[in-house]
C-alpha positions as CSV (number, residue, x, y, z in Angstrom):
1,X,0.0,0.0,0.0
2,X,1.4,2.9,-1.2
3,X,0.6,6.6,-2.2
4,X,-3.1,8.0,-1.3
5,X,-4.3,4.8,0.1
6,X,-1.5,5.1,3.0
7,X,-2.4,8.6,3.5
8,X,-5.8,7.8,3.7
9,X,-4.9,5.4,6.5
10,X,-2.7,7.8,8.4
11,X,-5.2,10.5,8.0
12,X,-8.2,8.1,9.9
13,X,-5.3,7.0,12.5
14,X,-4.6,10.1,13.5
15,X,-8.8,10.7,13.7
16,X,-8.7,8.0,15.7
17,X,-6.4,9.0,18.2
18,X,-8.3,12.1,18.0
19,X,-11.4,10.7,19.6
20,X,-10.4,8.2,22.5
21,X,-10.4,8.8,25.5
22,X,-8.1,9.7,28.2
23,X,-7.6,6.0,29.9
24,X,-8.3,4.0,26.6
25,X,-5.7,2.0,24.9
26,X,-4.3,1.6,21.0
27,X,-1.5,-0.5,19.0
28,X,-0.7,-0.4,15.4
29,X,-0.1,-3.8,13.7
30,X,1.4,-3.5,9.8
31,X,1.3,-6.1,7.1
32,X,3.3,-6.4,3.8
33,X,6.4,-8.2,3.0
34,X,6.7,-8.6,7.0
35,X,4.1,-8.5,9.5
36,X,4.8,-7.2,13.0
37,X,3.4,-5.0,15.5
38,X,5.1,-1.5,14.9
39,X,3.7,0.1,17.6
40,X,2.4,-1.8,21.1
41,X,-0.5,-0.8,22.4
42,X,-0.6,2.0,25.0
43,X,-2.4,4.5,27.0
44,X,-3.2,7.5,25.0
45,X,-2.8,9.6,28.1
46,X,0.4,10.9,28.4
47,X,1.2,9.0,24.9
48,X,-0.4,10.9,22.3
49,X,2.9,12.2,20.6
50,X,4.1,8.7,20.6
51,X,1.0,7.3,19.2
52,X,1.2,10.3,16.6
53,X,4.9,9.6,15.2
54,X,4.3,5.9,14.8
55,X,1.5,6.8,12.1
56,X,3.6,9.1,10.5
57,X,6.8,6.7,10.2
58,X,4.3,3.5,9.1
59,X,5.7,2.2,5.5
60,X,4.0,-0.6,3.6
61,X,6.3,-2.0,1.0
62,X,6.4,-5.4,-1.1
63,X,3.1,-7.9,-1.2
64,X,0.5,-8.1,0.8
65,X,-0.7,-10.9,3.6
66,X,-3.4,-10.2,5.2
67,X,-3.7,-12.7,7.2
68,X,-0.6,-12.9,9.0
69,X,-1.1,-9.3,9.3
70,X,-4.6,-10.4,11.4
71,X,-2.9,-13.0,13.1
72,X,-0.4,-10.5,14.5
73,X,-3.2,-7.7,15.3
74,X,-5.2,-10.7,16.7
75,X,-2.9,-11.9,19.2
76,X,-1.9,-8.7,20.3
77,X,-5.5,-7.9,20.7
78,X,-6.0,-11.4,22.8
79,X,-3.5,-10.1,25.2
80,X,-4.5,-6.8,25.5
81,X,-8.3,-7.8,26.1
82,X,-6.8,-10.0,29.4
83,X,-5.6,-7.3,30.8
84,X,-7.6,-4.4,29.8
85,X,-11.1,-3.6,31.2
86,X,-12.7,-2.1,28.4
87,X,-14.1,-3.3,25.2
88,X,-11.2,-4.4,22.2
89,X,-11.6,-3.8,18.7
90,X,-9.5,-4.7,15.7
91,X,-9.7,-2.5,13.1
92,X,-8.3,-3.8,10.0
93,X,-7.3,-1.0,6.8
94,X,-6.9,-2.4,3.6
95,X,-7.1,-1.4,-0.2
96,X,-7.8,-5.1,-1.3
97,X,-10.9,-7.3,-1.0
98,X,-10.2,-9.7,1.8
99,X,-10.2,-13.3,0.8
100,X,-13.7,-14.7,2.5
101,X,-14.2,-18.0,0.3
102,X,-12.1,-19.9,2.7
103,X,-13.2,-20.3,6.3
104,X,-11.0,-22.3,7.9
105,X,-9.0,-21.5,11.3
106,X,-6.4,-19.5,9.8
107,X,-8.5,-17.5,7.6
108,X,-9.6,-13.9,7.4
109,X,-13.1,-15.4,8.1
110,X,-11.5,-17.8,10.6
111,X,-10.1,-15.5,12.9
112,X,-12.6,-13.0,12.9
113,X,-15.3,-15.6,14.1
114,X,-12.7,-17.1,16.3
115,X,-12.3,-13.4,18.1
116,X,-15.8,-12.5,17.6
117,X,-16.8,-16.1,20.3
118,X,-13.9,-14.2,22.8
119,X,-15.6,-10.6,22.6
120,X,-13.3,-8.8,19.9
121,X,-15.2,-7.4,17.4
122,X,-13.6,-6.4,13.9
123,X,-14.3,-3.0,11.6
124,X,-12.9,-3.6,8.2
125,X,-12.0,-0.1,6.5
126,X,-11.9,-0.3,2.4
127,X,-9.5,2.3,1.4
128,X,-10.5,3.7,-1.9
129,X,-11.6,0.4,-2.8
130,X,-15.4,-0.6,-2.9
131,X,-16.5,-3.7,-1.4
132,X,-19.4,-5.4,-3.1
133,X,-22.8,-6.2,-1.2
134,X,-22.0,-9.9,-0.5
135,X,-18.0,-9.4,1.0
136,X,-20.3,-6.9,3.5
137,X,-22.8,-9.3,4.3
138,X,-19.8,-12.1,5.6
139,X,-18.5,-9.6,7.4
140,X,-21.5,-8.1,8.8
141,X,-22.7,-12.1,9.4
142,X,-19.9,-12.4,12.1
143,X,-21.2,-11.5,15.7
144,X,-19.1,-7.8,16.4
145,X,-18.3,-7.1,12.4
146,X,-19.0,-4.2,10.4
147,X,-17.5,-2.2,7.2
148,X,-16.9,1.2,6.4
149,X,-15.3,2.7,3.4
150,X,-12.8,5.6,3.3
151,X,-12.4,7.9,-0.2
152,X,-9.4,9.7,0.8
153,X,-7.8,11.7,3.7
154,X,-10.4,14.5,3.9
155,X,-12.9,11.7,4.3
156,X,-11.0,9.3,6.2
157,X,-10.7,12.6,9.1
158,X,-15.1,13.4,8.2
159,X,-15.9,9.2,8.4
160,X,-13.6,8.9,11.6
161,X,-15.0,12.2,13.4
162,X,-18.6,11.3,12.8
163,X,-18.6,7.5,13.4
164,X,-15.6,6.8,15.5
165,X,-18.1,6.2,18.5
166,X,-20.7,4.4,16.6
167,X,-18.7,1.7,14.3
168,X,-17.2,1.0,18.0
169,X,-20.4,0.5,20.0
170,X,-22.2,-2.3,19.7
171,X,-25.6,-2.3,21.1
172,X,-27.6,-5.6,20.9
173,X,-26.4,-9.2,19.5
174,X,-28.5,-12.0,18.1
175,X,-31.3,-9.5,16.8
176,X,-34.3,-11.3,15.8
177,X,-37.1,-9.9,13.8
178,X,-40.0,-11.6,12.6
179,X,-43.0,-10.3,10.4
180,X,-46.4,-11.8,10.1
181,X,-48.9,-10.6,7.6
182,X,-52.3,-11.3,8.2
183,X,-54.1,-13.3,6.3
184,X,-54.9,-12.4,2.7
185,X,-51.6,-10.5,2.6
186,X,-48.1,-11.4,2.2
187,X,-44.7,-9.6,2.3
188,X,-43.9,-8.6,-1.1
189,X,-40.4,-7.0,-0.1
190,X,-38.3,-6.6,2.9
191,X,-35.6,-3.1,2.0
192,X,-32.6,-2.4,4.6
193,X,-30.9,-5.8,5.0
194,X,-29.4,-8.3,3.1
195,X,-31.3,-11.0,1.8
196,X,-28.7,-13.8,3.3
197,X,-30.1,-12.2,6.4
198,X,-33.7,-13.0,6.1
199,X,-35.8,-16.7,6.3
200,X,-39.1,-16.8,4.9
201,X,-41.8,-19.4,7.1
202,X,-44.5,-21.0,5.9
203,X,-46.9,-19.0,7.6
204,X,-45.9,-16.5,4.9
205,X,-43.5,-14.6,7.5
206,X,-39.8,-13.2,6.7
207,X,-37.9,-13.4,9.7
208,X,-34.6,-11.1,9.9
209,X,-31.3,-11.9,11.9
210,X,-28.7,-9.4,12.6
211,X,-25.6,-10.8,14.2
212,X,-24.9,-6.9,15.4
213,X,-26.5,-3.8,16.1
214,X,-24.2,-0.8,16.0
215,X,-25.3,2.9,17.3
216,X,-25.5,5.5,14.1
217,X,-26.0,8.5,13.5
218,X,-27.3,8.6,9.9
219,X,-30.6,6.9,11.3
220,X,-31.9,4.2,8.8
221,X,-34.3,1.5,9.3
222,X,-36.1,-1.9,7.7
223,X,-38.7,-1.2,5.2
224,X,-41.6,-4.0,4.2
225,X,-44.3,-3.9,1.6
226,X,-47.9,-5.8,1.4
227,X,-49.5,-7.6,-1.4
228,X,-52.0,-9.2,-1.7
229,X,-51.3,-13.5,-1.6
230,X,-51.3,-15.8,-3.6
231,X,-54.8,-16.8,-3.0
232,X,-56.2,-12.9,-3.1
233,X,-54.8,-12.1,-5.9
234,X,-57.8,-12.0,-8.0
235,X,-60.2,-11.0,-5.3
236,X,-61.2,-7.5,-4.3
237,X,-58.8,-5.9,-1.1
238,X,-59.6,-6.9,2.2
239,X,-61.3,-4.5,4.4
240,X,-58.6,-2.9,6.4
241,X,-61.1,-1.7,8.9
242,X,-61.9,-4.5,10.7
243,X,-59.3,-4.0,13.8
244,X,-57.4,-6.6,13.1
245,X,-53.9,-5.3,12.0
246,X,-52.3,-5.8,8.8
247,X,-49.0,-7.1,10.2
248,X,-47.6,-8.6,13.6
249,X,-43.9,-8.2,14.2
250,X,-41.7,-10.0,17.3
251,X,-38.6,-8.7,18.2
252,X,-36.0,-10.7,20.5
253,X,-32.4,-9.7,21.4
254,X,-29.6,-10.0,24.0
255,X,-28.4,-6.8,25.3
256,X,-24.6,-5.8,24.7
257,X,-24.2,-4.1,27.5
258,X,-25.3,-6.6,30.0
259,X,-26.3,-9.8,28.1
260,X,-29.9,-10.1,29.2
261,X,-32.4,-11.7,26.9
262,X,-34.8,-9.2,25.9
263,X,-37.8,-9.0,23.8
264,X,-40.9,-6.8,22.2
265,X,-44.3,-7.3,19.6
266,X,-46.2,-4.6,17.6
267,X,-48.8,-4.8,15.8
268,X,-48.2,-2.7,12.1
269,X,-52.1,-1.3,11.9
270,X,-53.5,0.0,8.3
271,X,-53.0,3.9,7.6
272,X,-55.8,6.4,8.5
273,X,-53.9,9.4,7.5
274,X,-51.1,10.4,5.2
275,X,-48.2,8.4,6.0
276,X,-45.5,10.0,8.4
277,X,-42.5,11.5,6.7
278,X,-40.2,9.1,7.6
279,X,-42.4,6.5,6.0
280,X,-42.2,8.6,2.6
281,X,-39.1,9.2,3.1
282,X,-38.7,5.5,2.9
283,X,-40.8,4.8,-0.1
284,X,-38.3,7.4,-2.0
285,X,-35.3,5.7,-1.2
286,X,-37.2,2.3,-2.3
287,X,-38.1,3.6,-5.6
288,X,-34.5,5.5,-5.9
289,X,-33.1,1.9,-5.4
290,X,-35.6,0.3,-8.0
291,X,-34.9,3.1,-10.4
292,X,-30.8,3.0,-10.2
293,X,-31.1,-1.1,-10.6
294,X,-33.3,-0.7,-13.9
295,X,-31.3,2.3,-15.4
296,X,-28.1,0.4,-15.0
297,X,-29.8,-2.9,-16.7
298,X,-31.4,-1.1,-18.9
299,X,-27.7,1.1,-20.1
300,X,-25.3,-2.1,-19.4
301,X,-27.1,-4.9,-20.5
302,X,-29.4,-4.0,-23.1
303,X,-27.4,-1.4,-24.0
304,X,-31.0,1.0,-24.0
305,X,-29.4,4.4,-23.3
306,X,-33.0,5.9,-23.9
307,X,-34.7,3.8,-21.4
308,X,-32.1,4.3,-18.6
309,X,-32.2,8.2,-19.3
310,X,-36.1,7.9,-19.0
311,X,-36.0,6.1,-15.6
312,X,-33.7,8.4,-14.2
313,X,-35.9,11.5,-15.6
314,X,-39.1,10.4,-14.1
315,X,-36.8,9.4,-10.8
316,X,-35.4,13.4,-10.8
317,X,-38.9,14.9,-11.5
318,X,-40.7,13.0,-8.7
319,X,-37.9,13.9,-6.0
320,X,-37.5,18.2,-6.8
321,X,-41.2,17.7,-7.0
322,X,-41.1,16.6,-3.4
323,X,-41.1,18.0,-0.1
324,X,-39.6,16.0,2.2
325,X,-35.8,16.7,3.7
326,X,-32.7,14.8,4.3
327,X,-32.6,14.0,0.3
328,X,-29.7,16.3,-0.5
329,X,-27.0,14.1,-1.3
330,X,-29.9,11.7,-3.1
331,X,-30.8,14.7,-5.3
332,X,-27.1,15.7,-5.6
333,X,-26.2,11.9,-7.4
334,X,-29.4,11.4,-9.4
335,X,-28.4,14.9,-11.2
336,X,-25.2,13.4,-11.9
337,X,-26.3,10.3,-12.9
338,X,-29.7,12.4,-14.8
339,X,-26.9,14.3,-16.6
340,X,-24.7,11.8,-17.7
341,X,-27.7,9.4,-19.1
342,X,-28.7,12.1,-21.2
343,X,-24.9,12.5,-22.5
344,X,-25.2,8.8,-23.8
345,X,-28.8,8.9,-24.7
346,X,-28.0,12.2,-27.2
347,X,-30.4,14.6,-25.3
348,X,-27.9,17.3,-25.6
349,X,-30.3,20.0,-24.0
350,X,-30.3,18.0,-20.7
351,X,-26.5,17.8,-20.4
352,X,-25.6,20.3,-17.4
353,X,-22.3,21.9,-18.3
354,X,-19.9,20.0,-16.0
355,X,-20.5,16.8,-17.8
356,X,-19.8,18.8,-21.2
357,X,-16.5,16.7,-21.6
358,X,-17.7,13.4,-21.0
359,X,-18.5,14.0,-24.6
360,X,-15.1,13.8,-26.0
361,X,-14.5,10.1,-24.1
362,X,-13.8,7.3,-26.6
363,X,-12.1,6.8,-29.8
364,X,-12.1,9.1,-32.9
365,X,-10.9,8.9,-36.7
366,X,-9.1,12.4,-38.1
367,X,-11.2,13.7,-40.8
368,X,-8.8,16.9,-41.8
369,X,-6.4,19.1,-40.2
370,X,-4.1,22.1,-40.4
371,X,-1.0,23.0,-38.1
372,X,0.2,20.2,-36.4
373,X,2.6,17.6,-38.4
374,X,2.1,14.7,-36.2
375,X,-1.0,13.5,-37.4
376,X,-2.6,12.3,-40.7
377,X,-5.9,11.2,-42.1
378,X,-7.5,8.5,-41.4
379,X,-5.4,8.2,-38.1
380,X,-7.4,7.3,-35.0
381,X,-6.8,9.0,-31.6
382,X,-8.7,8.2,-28.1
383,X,-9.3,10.2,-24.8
384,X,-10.0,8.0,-22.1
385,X,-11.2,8.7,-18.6
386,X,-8.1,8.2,-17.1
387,X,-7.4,11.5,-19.1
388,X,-5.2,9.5,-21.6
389,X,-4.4,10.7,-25.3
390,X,-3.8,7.7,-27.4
391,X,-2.7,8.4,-31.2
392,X,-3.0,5.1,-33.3
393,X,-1.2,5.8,-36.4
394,X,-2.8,4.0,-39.6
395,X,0.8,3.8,-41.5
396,X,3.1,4.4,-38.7
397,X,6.4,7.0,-39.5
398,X,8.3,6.9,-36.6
399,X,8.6,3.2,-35.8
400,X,5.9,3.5,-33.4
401,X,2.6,2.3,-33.7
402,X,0.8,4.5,-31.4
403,X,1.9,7.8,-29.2
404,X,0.2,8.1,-25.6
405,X,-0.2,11.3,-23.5
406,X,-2.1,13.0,-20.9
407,X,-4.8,15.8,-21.7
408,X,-6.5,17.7,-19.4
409,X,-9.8,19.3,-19.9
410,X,-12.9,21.6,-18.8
411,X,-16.1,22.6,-20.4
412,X,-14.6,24.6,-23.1
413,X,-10.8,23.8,-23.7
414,X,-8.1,20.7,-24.0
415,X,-4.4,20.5,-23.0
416,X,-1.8,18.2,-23.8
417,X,1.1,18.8,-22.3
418,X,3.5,16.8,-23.9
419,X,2.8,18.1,-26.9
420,X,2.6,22.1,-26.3
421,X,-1.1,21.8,-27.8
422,X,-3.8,23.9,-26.0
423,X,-8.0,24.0,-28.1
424,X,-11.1,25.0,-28.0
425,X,-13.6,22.0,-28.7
426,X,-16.6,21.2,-29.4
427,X,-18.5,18.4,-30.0
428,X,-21.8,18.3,-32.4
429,X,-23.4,15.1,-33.0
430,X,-20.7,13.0,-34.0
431,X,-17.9,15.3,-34.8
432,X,-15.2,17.3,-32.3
433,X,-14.0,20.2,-33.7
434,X,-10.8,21.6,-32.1
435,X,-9.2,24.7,-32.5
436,X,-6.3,27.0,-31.1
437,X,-7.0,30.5,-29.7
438,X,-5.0,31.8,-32.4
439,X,-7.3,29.7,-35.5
440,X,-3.4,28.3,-36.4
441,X,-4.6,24.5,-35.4
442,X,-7.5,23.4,-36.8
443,X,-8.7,19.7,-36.3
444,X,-11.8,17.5,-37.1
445,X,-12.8,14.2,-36.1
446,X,-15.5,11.9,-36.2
447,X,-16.3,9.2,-33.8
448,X,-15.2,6.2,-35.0
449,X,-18.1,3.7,-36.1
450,X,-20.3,6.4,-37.5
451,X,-20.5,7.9,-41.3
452,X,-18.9,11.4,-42.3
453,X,-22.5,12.7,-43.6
454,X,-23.1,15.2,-41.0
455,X,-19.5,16.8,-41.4
């Protein structure tokens, strides 16, 4: 691990030390070519400068192990816990997705259960790396386990200020929740959890387990929908007025704090007024997550830019159109997402100006140009999001086959460095048009795959 990744790490470290207390304790284990405890744990009273200069001098070099890296934090952790009175945690940084397919003893899977039966819990940190749903669900499956992800430094320091306390504090284990429709009814989807945490009965109920509970602070919740069974569906709605309720849910636990068994029931009534805010609040995440999984079949699969931009336009208009609050961020990414879909569906009068140079991504043939002797007709050139210039040369002149540099680019202009070359763009249908300040450098191209009529 080297780079941003490594300062990501040593930007939540220092958070961490940051936010724990005056009698609580903290080590540093490191893993790469060697594995080995760079800094034993110690009180941060009184040590906070020592703590401090171990992050900064932490180097990872060579391959990576992650296991005897968690073998080492693990046994440090074991003999810490039998001397220490408070809770331990491991909390394991990493920029690669841990191996989970094999679960024996010496496994990442292995050892966390192992530590998770002895009271250590584990917090696995992806460092601008993105976990998928079902590495989060193992991990979240194990009694004490959670996962967070970290983008960079600034958010390592935001994600370690805001959550320190909460990915640390776990409030209830074994959490049982089990939901009943009545009859005539059945759950039609359960939002919120993962579905290798749910069982469905044969009383029609979907009972939940959640090894952990965790405090947060960004709220959230389980979500359920009725439909009508199997049996009802062809028969007029039941009458929701009789008193009885339209869903029974049991709740069983054991405390964290001081293991007693615990337990509750509710019964989920029909509606008489408009649903509380929360509740709608709900639905519009529901149908945000409905929307985002159709656009992206409908874009990567069947390749339907159209029908993707369409979702995600009816998706926009239904959230500016409505008032509830906390959908900030939410409105923030579908405009992204809204602007971008119409980039690759052609609606050119929907693309918001910061997206403008998506349109120059992909590969493009030279139709004609003036003032630069490095390219021809009929060669192909490419910008790529990595904000790579690639010229393939159709009858190559200098021994090479293609030239590669980096461009940079905004809403109006290109650079490439390497080659002195600053332009004005713009892209019309299928044609870029580039041209220098001073009208000496003037360049057309047409994206490859399509016909030169509209030049």
């Amino acid at each position: 691990m080297t780079g941003q990744p490594i300062e990501t790490v040593k930007a939540a470290l220092r958070q961490v030390v940051e936010e724990l207390g005056d009698e609580d304790r903290m080590g540093i284990a490191i893993y790469g070519t060697q594995s080995l405890v760079h800094q034993q744990p110690v009180t941060v009273k009184g040590n906070k400068a020592q703590l401090l200069a171990a992050i900064d001098a932490i180097t990872i070099n060579g391959s990576t192990n992650m296991e005897a890296g968690l073998k080492i934090g693990y046994d440090a952790a074991f003999k810490e816990a039998e001397q220490f009175g408070g809770k331990t945690r491991m909390m394991l940084f990493t920029d690669e997705q841990p191996n989970t397919g094999n679960t024996d003893t010496g496994s990442f899977m292995g050892m966390a259960r192992n530590a998770s039966v002895q009271g250590i819990g584990l917090t696995t940190i992806g460092v601008g790396v993105q976990y998928d749903g079902a590495l989060a669900s193992k991990i979240s499956s194990v009694r004490g386990g959670n996962v967070f992800f970290l983008t960079g430094p600034d958010d390592a320091r935001q994600v370690m200020a805001k959550e320190f306390r909460n990915m640390v504090s776990e409030v209830a284990h074994d959490i049982t929740i089990t939901m009943t429709p009545r009859e005539g009814y059945s759950i039609s989807g359960v939002f919120g959890v993962p579905d290798a945490l749910m069982q469905s009965g044969k009383d029609g109920s979907v009972s939940i387990t959640v090894p952990t509970a965790f405090l947060s602070s960004n709220g959230g919740g389980i979500f359920a929908s009725l439909g009508k069974d199997r049996k009802s569906q062809y028969l007029l709605a039941a009458q929701r007025d009789d008193g009885l309720p339209l869903m029974n849910v049991a709740l069983s636990y054991v405390s964290a704090v001081d293991g007693k068994q615990a337990s509750d029931a509710i019964a989920i009534a029909a509606p008489d007024a408009k649903p509380a805010e929360k509740l709608r609040l709900a639905q519009m995440l529901v149908d945000q997550y409905f929307v985002f999984d159709g656009a992206t079949r409908a874009y990567h699969r069947n390749g339907d830019a159209k029908m993707a931009y369409n979702l995600l336009n009816g998706l926009k208009s239904r959230m500016d159109s409505s008032d509830l609050s906390g959908l900030d961020e939410e409105k923030k990414l579908i405009n992204t997402m809204h602007g971008k879909a119409a980039l690759f569906a052609g609606y050119k009068g929907e693309q918001p100006k910061e997206l403008r140079p998506l349109a120059v991504i992909g590969k493009w043939k030279v139709v004609s140009h003036n003032g630069v002797d490095d390219l021809r007709r009929g060669d192909m050139v490419e910008f790529t999001e990595d904000e790579q210039f690639i010229t393939y040369y159709k009858n190559p002149y200098r021994g090479d086959n293609d030239l590669w540099q980096n461009f940079q680019i905004n809403d109006r202009q290109i650079t490439i460095p390497d080659g002195n070359l600053l332009v004005d763009y713009r892209v019309t249908g299928n044609v870029l048009r580039m041209e220098s300040p001073d009208g000496f450098i003037k360049i057309i191209l047409r994206r490859a795959g399509t016909d030169e009529s509209d030049i």
